[in-house]
C-alpha positions in Angstrom: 33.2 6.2 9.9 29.7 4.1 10.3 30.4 -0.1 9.4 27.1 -1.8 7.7 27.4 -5.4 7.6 26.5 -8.9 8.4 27.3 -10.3 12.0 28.0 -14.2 11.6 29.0 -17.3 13.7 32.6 -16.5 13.0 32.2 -13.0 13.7 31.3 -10.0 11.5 31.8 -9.4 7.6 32.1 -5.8 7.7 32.5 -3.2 5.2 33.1 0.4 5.0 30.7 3.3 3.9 34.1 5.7 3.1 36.6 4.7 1.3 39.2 2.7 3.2 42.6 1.8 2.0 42.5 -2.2 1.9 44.5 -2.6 5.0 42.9 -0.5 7.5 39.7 -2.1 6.6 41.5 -5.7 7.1 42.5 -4.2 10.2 39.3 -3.4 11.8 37.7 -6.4 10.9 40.1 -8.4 13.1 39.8 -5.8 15.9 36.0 -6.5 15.6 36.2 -10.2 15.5 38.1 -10.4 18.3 36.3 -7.7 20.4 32.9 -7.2 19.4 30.4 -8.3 21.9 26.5 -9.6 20.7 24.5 -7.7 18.9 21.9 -5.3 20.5 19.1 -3.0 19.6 18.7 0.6 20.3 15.8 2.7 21.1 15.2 3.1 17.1 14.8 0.0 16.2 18.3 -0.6 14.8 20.9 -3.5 15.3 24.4 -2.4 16.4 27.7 -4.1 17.2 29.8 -2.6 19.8 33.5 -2.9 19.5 35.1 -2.6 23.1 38.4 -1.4 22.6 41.0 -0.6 25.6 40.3 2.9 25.7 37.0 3.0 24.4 33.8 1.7 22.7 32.3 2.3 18.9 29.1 1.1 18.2 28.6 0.6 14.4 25.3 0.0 13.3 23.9 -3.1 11.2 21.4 -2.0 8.4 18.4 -4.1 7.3 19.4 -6.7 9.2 16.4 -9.0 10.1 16.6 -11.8 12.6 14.9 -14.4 10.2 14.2 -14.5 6.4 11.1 -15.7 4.7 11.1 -19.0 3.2 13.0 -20.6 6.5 11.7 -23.4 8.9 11.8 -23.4 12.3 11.7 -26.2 14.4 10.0 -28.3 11.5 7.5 -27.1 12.9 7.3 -22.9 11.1 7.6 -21.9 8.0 8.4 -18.1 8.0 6.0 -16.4 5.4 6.1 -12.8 6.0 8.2 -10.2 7.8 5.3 -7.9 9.2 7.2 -5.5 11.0 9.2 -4.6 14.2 9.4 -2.8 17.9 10.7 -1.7 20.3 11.9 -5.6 21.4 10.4 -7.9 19.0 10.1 -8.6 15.7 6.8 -9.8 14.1 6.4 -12.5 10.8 3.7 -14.5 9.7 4.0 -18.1 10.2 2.3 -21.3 8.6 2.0 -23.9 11.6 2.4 -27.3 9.5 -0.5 -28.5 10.8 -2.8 -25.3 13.0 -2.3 -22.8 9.6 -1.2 -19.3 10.0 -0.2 -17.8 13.0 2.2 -14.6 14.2 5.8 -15.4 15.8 7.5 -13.0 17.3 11.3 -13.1 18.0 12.6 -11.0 20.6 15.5 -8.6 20.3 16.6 -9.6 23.8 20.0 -11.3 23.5 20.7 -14.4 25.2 17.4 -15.6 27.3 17.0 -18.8 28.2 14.0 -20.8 27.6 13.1 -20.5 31.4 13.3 -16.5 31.4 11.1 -17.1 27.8 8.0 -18.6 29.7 8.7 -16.2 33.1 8.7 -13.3 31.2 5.5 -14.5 29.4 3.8 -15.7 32.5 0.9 -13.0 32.5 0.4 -13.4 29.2 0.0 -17.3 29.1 -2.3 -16.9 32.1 -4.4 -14.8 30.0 -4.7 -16.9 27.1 -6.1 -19.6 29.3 -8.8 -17.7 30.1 -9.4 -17.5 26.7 -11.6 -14.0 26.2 -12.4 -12.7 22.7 -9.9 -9.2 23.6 -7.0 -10.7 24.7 -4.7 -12.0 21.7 -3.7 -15.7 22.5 -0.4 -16.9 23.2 0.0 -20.7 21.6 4.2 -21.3 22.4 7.2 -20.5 23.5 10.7 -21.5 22.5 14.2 -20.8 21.4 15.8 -20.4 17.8 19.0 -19.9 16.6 19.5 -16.3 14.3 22.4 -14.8 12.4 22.6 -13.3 15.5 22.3 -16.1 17.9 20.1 -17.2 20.3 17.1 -15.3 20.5 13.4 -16.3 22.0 10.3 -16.3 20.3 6.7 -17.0 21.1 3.6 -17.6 18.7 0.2 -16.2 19.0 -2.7 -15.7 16.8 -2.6 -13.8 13.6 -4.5 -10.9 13.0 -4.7 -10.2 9.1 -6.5 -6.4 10.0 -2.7 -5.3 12.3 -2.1 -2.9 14.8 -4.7 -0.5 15.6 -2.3 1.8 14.1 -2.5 0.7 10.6 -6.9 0.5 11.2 -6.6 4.4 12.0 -3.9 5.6 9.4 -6.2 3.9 7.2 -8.9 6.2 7.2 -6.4 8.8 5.5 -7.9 12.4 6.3 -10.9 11.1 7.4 -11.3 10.6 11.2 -12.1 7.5 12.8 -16.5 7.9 13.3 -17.4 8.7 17.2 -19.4 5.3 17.3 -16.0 2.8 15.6 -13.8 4.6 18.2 -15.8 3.8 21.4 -16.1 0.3 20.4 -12.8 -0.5 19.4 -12.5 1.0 23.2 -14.9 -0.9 24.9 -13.6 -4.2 23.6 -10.0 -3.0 24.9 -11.4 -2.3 27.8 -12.8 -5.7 28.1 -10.2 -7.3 27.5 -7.8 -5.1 29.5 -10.7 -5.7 32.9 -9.5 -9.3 33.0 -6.2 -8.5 33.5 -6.8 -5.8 35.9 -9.3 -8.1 38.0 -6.5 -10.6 38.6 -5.0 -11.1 42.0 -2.6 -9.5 41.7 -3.9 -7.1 39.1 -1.7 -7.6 36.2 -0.8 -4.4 34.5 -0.2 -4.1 30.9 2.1 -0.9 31.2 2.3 -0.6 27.3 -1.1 -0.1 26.3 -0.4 1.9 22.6 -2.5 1.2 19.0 1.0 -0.7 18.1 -0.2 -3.1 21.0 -4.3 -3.6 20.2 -4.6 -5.7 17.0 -7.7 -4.8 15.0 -9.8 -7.2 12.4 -12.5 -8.6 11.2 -14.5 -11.9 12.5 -18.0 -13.3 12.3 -19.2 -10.5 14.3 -17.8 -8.0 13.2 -14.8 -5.7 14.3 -13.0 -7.3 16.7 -9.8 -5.9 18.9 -7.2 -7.8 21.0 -4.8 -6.8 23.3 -1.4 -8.2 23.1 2.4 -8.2 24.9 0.9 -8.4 28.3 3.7 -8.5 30.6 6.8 -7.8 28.2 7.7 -4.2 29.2 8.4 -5.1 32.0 11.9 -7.0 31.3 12.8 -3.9 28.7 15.1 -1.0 29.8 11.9 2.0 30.2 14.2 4.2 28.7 14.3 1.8 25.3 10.4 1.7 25.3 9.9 5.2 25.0 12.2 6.3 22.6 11.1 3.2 20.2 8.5 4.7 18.5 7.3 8.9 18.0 4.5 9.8 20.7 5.3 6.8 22.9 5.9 9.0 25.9 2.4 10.4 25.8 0.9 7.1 26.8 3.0 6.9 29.6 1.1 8.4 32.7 3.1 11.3 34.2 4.2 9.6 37.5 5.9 7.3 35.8 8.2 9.9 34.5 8.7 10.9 38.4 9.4 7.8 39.2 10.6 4.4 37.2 8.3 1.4 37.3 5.9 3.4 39.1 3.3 1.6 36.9 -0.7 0.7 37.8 -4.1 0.1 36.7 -4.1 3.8 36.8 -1.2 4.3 34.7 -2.9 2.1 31.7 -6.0 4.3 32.0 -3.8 7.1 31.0 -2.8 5.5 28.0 -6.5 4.4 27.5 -7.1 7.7 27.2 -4.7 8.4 24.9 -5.9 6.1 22.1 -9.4 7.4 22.5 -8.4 11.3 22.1 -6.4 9.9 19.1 -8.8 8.2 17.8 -11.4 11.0 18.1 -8.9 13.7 16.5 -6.0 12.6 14.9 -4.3 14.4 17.8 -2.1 13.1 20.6 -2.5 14.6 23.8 -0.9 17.5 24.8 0.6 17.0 21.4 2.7 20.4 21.6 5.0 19.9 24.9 8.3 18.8 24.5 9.7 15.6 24.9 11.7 17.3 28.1 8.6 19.0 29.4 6.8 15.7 29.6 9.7 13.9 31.5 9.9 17.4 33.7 6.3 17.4 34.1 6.0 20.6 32.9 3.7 20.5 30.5 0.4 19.9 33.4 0.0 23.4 34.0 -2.0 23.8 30.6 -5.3 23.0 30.2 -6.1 20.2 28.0 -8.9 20.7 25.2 -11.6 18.2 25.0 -11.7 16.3 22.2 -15.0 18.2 21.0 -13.0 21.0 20.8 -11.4 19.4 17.6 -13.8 17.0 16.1 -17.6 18.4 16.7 -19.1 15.1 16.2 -17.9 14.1 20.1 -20.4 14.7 22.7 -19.9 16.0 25.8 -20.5 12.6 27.7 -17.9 11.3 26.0 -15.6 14.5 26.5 -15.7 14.0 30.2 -15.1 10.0 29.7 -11.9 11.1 28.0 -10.9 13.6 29.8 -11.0 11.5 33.3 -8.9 8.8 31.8 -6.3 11.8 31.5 -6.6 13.3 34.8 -2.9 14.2 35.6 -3.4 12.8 39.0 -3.9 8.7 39.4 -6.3 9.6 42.5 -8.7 11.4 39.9 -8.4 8.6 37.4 -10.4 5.9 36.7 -8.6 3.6 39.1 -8.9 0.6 36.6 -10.2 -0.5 33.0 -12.6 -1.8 34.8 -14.0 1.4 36.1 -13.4 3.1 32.7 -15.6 0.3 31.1 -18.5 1.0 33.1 -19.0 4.6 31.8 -18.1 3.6 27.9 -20.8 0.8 27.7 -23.3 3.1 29.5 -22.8 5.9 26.5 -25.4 5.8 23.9 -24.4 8.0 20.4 -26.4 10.9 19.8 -27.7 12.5 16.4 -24.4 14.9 16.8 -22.2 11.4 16.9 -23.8 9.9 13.7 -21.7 12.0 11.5 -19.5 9.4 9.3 -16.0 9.3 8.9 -16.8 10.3 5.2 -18.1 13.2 6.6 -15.3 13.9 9.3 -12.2 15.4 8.3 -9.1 16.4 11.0 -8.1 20.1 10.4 -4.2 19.3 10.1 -1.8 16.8 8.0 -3.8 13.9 9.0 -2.4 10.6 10.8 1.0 12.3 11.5 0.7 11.7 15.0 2.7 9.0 15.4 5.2 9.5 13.0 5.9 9.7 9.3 3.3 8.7 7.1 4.3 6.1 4.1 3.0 6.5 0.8 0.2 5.2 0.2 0.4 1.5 -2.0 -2.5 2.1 -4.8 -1.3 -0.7 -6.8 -0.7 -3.2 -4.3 -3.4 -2.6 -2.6 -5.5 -2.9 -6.2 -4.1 -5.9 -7.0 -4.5 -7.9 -3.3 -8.6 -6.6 -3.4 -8.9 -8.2 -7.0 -6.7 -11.0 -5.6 -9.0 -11.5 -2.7 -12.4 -11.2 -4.8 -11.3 -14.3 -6.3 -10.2 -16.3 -4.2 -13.5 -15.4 -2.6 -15.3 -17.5 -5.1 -12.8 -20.8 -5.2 -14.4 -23.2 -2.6 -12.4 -23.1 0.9 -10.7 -19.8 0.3 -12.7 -17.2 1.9 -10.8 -16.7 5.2 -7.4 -16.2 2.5 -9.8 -13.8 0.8 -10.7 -11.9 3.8 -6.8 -12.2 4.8 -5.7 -10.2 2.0 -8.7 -7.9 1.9 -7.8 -6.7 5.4 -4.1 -6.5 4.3 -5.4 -3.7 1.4 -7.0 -1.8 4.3 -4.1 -1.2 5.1 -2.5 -0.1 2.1 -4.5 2.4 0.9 -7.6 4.7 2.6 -10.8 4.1 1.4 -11.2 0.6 0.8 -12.3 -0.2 4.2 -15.6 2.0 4.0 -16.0 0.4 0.5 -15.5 -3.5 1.2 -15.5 -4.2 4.9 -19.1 -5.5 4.5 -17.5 -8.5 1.8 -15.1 -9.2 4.8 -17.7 -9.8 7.2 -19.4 -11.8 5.0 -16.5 -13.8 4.4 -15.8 -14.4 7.9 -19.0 -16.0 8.6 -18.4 -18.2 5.5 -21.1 -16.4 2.9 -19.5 -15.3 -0.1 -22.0 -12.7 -0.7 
């Protein structure tokens, strides 16, 4: 029997999926008012109740639950616009600040922190946002709000319309990223992730993944951040890697040998990782098992360089990537720092210049990291045609730009076609 429901103040309004006779669902809604303990969430991103009975405990799980709904205020100071989507930990919406505009919130999953464990917990990150560089997302506040759930902490930070570097490389559809976009997007992670690794002490990111680099457009051009600096570390490891498909393969091994056996080193690895994904559509080492990467089994094969799949890669930049993967941290770049060094020192060749038009991956495209979703041709139709206009009303062109990043993302091809509009729009030309 699974229970779906609702989990309020009073306790849970349950119901059943089977069918029930009346009283034995009566029944097991008093056990789980008077037994169920707070809400949690598992490795897949659901909420569950567990019901601790004498002899035993029954987790039921809570379907589309969200911890906030759009159109609520928060604080009197947030007005919830948009759910944006979810974690391993967190949850992510778009918030209008009454008087600073749009920003992101997000509301961690982890039950019951106080307001001091809030701030600790974001220490690294707040240090990083005073230093203020252009790669590192910025963290504006920290608080506590009060969910269906309960208590739950939440912190604010800048909005980035383009999202996760995820949604920038699933939308390219079956065309790969080109050579010169990926070592870019690269060296401004890099850049960003250097600061942090030339603190003392070096602070380690130890989730480095496209879900945590936000990509978008500014004045300049493509610009990417880095973002959840320190928050892995107060998550159970064993939750991070199961909370989204190829996590594990931007853990570095040693950290499978041995728990929070994390480094400079270790974020290298998964430095790596985004780069040979970018480059091919392919994870690496993208055929071991799940056990054969915790069992460190799989590092008696030889690892293809990324050339070997896209022909467009040089072999400069094969080498780059395949030091960032050395199994061993001792044959590593020992920091982003290091790693840096080599990227801004390569220079694309004729055999790089081949577009992503032009590039096409060899299998089912962007599977990588899980199931693709169908592709929104009408939405995203109807936000560029939105944006175009709004581009031409006086003091709308960062909406405009807003929304046109938000089709990217929707639908492949648009970003080749009007990424030059966005730029424009960002430096306040409407082109």
């Amino acid at each position: 029997m699974t229970i779906i429901g609702k989990i309020s103040p009073s306790g849970p309004s349950l119901r059943a999926r089977n069918s029930l006779k009346h009283n034995s669902r009566r029944a097991c809604t008093r056990r789980l008012k008077r037994n169920f303990q707070f809400p949690y969430f598992d490795g897949q991103n659901h909420a569950r109740v567990r019901l601790v009975a004498p002899s035993r405990q029954i987790d039921f799980l809570i379907e589309d639950m969200k911890l906030l709904r759009e159109g609520q205020i928060v604080g009197n100071t947030y007005e919830i616009e948009k759910f944006l989507g979810e974690g391993a930990f967190a949850e992510v919406y778009r918030v209008k600040h009454r008087f600073l505009g749009r920003q992101a919130m997000k509301v961690l999953k982890l039950a019951g922190m106080t307001l001091e464990e809030t701030h600790e917990m974001l220490g690294e990150a707040i240090i990083l946002s005073r230093i203020g560089h252009p790669n590192i997302v910025r963290v504006f506040n920290a608080d506590l709000i009060e969910t269906e759930f309960g208590q739950c902490a939440f912190f604010t930070m800048e909005y980035v319309a383009g999202g996760s570097l995820e949604s920038f490389w699933k939308s390219f559809g079956a065309a790969l990223v080109p050579v010169e976009t990926s070592v870019d997007i690269l060296r401004q992670v890099c850049r960003g992730l250097s600061v942090a690794h030339g603190e003392k002490p070096p602070i380690v990111h130890r989730d480095i993944a496209p879900q945590n680099i936000l990509v978008g457009y500014d004045a300049g051009g493509l610009r990417a951040r880095v973002s959840d600096f320190g928050l892995a570390k107060r998550v159970n490891p064993l939750t991070l890697l199961v909370s989204a498909r190829g996590r594990k393969r931007f853990k570095a091994p040693e950290v499978f040998r041995q728990t929070n056996n994390d480094s400079c080193a270790g974020d290298v690895w998964a430095l790596g990782c985004t780069l040979h994904l970018l480059l091919t559509d392919k994870l690496p080492y993208d055929d071991a098992t799940d056990d054969e990467l915790e069992s460190g089994k799989f590092t008696d094969r030889n690892l293809e360089p990324p050339s070997a799949i896209n022909t467009s890669v040089d072999s400069r930049l094969d080498r780059i990537v395949l030091r960032a993967l050395a199994l061993k941290p001792k044959d590593r770049y020992a920091n982003a720092q290091q790693m840096l060094a080599d990227l801004e020192t390569w220079k694309p060749t004729s055999k790089n210049k081949a577009s992503g038009k032009e590039s096409y991956s060899s299998e089912l495209s962007k599977g990588a990291l899980g199931p693709l979703s169908t592709p929104d041709e009408n939405s995203a139709k109807k936000l560029v045609e939105k944006a175009i206009k709004l581009a031409h009303v006086s003091g709308k062109l960062i909406e405009a730009a807003d929304l046109m990043e938000e089709a990217f993302t929707k639908s492949s091809g648009l970003r080749e076609k009007y990424d030059y509009f966005v730029q424009l729009w960002r430096q306040g030309k409407v082109g």
